[in-house]
N, C-alpha and C positions, 0 to 999 in steps of 0.2 A: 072306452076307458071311463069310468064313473070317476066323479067327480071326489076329491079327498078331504077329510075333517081338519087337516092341516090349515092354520091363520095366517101362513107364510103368503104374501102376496107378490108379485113380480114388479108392481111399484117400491113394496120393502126391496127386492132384490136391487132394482136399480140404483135406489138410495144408497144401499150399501155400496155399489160400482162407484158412486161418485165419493162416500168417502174412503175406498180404498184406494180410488187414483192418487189423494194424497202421498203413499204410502210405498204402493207397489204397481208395477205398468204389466200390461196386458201379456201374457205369457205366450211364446210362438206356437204356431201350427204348422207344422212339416208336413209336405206329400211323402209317400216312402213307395216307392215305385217296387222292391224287392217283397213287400208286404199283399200290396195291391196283385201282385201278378201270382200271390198262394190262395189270395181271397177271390181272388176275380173279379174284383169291383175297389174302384180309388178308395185306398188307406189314408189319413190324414193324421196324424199323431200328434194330442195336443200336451205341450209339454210341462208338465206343470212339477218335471223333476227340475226345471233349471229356474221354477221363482222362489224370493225370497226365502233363505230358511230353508230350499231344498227339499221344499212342498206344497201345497194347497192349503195346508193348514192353518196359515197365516192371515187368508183368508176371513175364515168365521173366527179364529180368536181376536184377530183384533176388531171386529164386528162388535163381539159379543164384551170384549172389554170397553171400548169407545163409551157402549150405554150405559154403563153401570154408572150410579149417582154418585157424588162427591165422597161420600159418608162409605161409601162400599171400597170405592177406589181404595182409602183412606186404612181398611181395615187389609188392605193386600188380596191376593186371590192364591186358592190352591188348585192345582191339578194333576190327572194322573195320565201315561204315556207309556208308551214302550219307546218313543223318540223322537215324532213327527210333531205332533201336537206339543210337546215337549217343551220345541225350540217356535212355535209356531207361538205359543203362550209367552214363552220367555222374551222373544223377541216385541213383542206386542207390550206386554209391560216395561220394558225399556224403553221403545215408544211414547207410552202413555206416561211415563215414571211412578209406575205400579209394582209394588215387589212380588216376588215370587216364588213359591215355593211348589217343587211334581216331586209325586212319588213316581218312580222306576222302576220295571219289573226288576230281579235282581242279577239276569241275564239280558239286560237290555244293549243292544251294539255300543260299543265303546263311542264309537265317531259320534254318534246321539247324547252318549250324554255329557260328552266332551263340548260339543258347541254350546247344549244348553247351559251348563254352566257359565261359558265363553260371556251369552247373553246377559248373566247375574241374575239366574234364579239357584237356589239353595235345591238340593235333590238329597233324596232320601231313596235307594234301593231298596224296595221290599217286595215280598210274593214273587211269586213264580209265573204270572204274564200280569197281562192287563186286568183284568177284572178283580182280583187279588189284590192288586197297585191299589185298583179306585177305592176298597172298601177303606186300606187307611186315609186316602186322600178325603172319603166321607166322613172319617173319622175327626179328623185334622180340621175340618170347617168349623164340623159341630163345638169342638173343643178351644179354638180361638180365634170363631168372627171370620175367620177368611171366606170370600168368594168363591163358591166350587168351580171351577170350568172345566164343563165337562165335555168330552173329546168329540161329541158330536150329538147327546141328547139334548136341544136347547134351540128353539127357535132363531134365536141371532145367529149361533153356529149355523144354522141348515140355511140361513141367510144368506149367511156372509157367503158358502161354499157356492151358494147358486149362482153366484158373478160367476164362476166359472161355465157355467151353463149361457148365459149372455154373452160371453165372448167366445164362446164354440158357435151358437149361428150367427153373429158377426163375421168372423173369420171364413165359417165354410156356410151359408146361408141355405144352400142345396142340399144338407146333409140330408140322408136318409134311415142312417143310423147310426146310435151314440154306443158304444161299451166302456164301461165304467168300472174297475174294481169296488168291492163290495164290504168294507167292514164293519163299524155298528152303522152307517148307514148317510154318513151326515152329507157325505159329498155325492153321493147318486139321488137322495133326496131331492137335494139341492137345486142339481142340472134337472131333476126330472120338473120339478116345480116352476122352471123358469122356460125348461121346452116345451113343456106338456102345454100350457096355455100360450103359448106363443107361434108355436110350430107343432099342433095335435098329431101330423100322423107320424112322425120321426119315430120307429124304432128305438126303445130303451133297452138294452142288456147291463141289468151286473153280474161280474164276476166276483164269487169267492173261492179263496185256495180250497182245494177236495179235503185236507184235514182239519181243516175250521170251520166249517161250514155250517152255521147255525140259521141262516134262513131259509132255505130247502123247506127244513120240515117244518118251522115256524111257520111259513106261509101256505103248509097243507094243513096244519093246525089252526089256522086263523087268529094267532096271537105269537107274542114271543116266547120261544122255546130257549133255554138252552141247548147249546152244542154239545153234542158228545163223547168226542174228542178234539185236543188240542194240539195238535201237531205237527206243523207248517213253518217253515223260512222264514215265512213271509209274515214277518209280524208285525208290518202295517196295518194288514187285515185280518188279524189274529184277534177277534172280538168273539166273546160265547155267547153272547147274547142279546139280540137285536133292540135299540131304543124303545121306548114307548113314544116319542117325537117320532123318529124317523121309520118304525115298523110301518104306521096306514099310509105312509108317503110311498112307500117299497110297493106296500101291494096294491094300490089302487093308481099308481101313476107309470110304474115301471112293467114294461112287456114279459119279461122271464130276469129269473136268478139261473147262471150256472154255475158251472164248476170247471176248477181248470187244474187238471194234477202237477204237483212237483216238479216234475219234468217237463212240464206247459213252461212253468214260470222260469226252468233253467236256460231251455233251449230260446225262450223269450228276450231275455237278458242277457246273451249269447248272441242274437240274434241284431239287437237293439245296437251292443257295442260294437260289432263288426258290420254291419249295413248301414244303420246310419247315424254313427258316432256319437251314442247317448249312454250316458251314464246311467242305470235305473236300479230302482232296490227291485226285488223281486214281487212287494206288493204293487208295488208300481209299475211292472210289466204283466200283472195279471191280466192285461184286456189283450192286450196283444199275444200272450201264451193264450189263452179262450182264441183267440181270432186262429193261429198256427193249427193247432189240434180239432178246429173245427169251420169245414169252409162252408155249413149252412146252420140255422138255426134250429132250436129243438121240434120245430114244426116239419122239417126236410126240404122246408123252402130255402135256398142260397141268402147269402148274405145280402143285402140292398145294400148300394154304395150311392152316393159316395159315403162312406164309413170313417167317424170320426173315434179313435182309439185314445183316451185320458191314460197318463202317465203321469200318476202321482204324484209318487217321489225317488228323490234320486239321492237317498242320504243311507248311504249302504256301507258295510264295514267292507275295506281291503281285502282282509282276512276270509272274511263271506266270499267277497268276490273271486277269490282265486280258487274254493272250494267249486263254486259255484260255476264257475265257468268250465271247472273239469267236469264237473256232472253234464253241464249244457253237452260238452262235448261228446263223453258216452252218451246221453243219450241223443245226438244227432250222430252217432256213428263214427265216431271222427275215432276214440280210442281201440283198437285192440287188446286183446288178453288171451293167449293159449302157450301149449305147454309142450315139449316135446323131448324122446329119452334117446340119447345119444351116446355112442361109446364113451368110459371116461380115459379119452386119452387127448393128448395135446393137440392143439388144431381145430378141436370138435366144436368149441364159441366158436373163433374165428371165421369156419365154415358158415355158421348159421348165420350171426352178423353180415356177412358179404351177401347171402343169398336174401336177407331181409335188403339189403341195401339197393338190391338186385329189380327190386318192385317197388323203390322210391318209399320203401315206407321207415321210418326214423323210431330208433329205440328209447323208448323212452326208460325202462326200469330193466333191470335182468336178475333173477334169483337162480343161485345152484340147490338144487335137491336131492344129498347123494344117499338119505337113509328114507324110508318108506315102504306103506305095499304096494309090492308088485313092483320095485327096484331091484333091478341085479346087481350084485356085488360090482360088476365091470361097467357100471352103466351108473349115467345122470339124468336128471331131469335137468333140461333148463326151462324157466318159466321167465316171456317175454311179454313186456304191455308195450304198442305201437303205437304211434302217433299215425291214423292215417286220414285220408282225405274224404269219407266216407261209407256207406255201409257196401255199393259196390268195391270200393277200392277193399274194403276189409275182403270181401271172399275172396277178389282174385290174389290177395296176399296169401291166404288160405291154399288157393289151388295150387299157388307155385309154391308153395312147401311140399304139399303135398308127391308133387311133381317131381321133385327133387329127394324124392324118396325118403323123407322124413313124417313119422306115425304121427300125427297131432293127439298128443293124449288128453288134452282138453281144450275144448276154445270156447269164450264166453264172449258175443258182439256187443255185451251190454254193462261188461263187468265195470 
């Protein structure tokens, strides 16, 4: 691994440890035994959805606020966020007793901008993600004196974030490899910059969401590219465009970028709250959706464990949540969807309901459909979505319809 142009040092990194112990304490590391036994090598989950602020973020902002000189303080700071950094800036100048003001994208999760406020920074919703956000947040500097802080281009930021990298080989000192979620870059910088010289052969992985994904081709380009498309959940990591700080950190310290699809991060976060009672936004399960959808690295060598899995953030809307956990759920196989044409006469539900109940599997929705093609005047369709207990239990729900002599005119294992 060649040595990176970055002036980020692991004495800076430490410095910053001691003045964040002020502030905030060391965030836990979980075994996860349900994780380990998909991977085939010890999962470690570092949890960095349950620190302050309900992120990492808190981290390099108040890092990067701490230094800033009297005279800067004085003048306030701005920033831009889709949530995390947000509340990570917000709370850090309440802190510091530094004002505040983040633009928002104008679809940013409610819960996010709801705390930041909480914290007494001033928000302005505008654009349509982050990079949008920032141009007025650049704007907003140049026009009155404020402090830009920027969500992860800036030395102190990729500082501050690398205490988290110091308290991953603290905690698991054995690791043999780190996966990281991936967005402009501050927080895998960070850890890469405080493992890479502290502990050289540790395995580095980031993950970006498969519809954000702006480092990929930047890093076959050798410069930052724009992404292009923007389209992801997960708008933690919903960044188009890689830093110029944290791009040569990315390529010359970190082992591989992947990618982890929509369904990685559902079934992740899904996964996270039912095995081991973690709250995560969906950026913040991107390492562990990467780890589910993939049990060796892009080389076809297995994963080396013990494998430490960063868990960003855990600041996610309700409302996401309950989408999102349906989706987990098709896509772990857990929903049914099919359709079947039944006489229309009385008894004909009835029938069908008992014989779903028949195979333990639970109704969740039921539609009649008495006009269509290829409906007979005498005839319905009923169209049923199941609750069932996986992809095996969905077919033999399947066969015993089947069985019971009822035509399936459609079934979808995925709908």
């Amino acid at each position: 691994m060649t040595p990176t142009s970055s002036s980020v040092t692991v004495a800076e990194i430490r410095a910053a440890a001691d003045l964040l112990s002020t502030v905030i304490a060391p965030t836990p590391m979980e075994f996860n035994r349900g994780l380990s036994e998909r991977v085939g090598a010890e999962v470690f989950l570092k949890c960095e959805n349950l620190q302050r602020a309900g992120s990492f973020k808190i981290r390099g902002a108040y890092n990067r606020m701490f230094h800033l000189s009297e005279e800067e303080k004085a003048r306030g700071v701005v920033a831009a966020s889709a949530g995390n950094h947000a509340q990570g800036v917000a709370l850090a100048g309440q802190l510091l007793g530094i004002s505040v003001k983040v633009y928002m994208p104008v679809r940013a999760p409610m819960p996010k901008v709801q705390a930041t406020k909480a914290y007494g920074a001033t928000i302005e919703q505008v654009g349509e993600n982050l990079d949008e956000s920032l141009v007025h947040a650049r704007a907003w500097a140049e026009e009155s004196g404020a402090v830009l802080i920027h969500p992860f281009d800036h030395d102190d930021i990729v500082t501050g974030q690398g205490t988290c990298g110091l308290e991953i080989l603290e905690q698991c000192p054995d690791v043999r490899t780190i996966v990281v979620g991936l967005g402009g870059g501050g927080l895998l910088a960070g850890i890469a910059l405080a493992v890479r010289e502290l502990k050289p052969d540790v395995r580095i992985i980031g993950v970006q969401a498969e519809q954000a994904a702006a480092y990929p081709a930047s890093l076959a380009a050798g410069h930052p590219l724009a992404a292009g498309k923007m389209s992801t959940m997960a708008d933690g990591i919903a960044v188009g465009l890689p830093g110029d700080v944290t791009f040569p950190v990315v390529r010359d310290l970190v082992d591989s970028v992947e990618t982890v699809t929509e369904g990685g991060m559902s079934r992740a976060l899904l996964f996270l709250l039912e095995r081991a009672k973690l709250v995560v936004e969906p950026a913040g399960a991107s390492a562990v959706g990467w780890l589910l959808e993939n049990a060796e690295t892009d080389d076809g060598q297995p994963i080396e464990g013990p494998v430490v899995a960063v868990l960003s953030g855990g600041n996610i809307d309700p409302l996401l949540m309950m989408r999102i956990i349906r989706h987990g759920m098709v896509a772990a196989g857990r929903y049914l969807q099919f359709s079947v044409r039944v006489p229309d006469t009385p008894g004909s539900l009835a029938g069908i309901l008992a014989d779903c109940a028949g195979v333990d599997a639970n109704v969740l929705e039921i539609e009649h459909i008495r006009t269509g093609h290829n409906i007979n005047v005498d005839e319905v369709e009923i169209a049923l979505r199941l609750e069932t207990r996986g992809p095996e239990h969905c077919e033999r729900v399947l066969a015993a319809m089947r069985a019971k002599g009822y035509t399936v005119v459609h079934e979808d294992l995925h709908a």
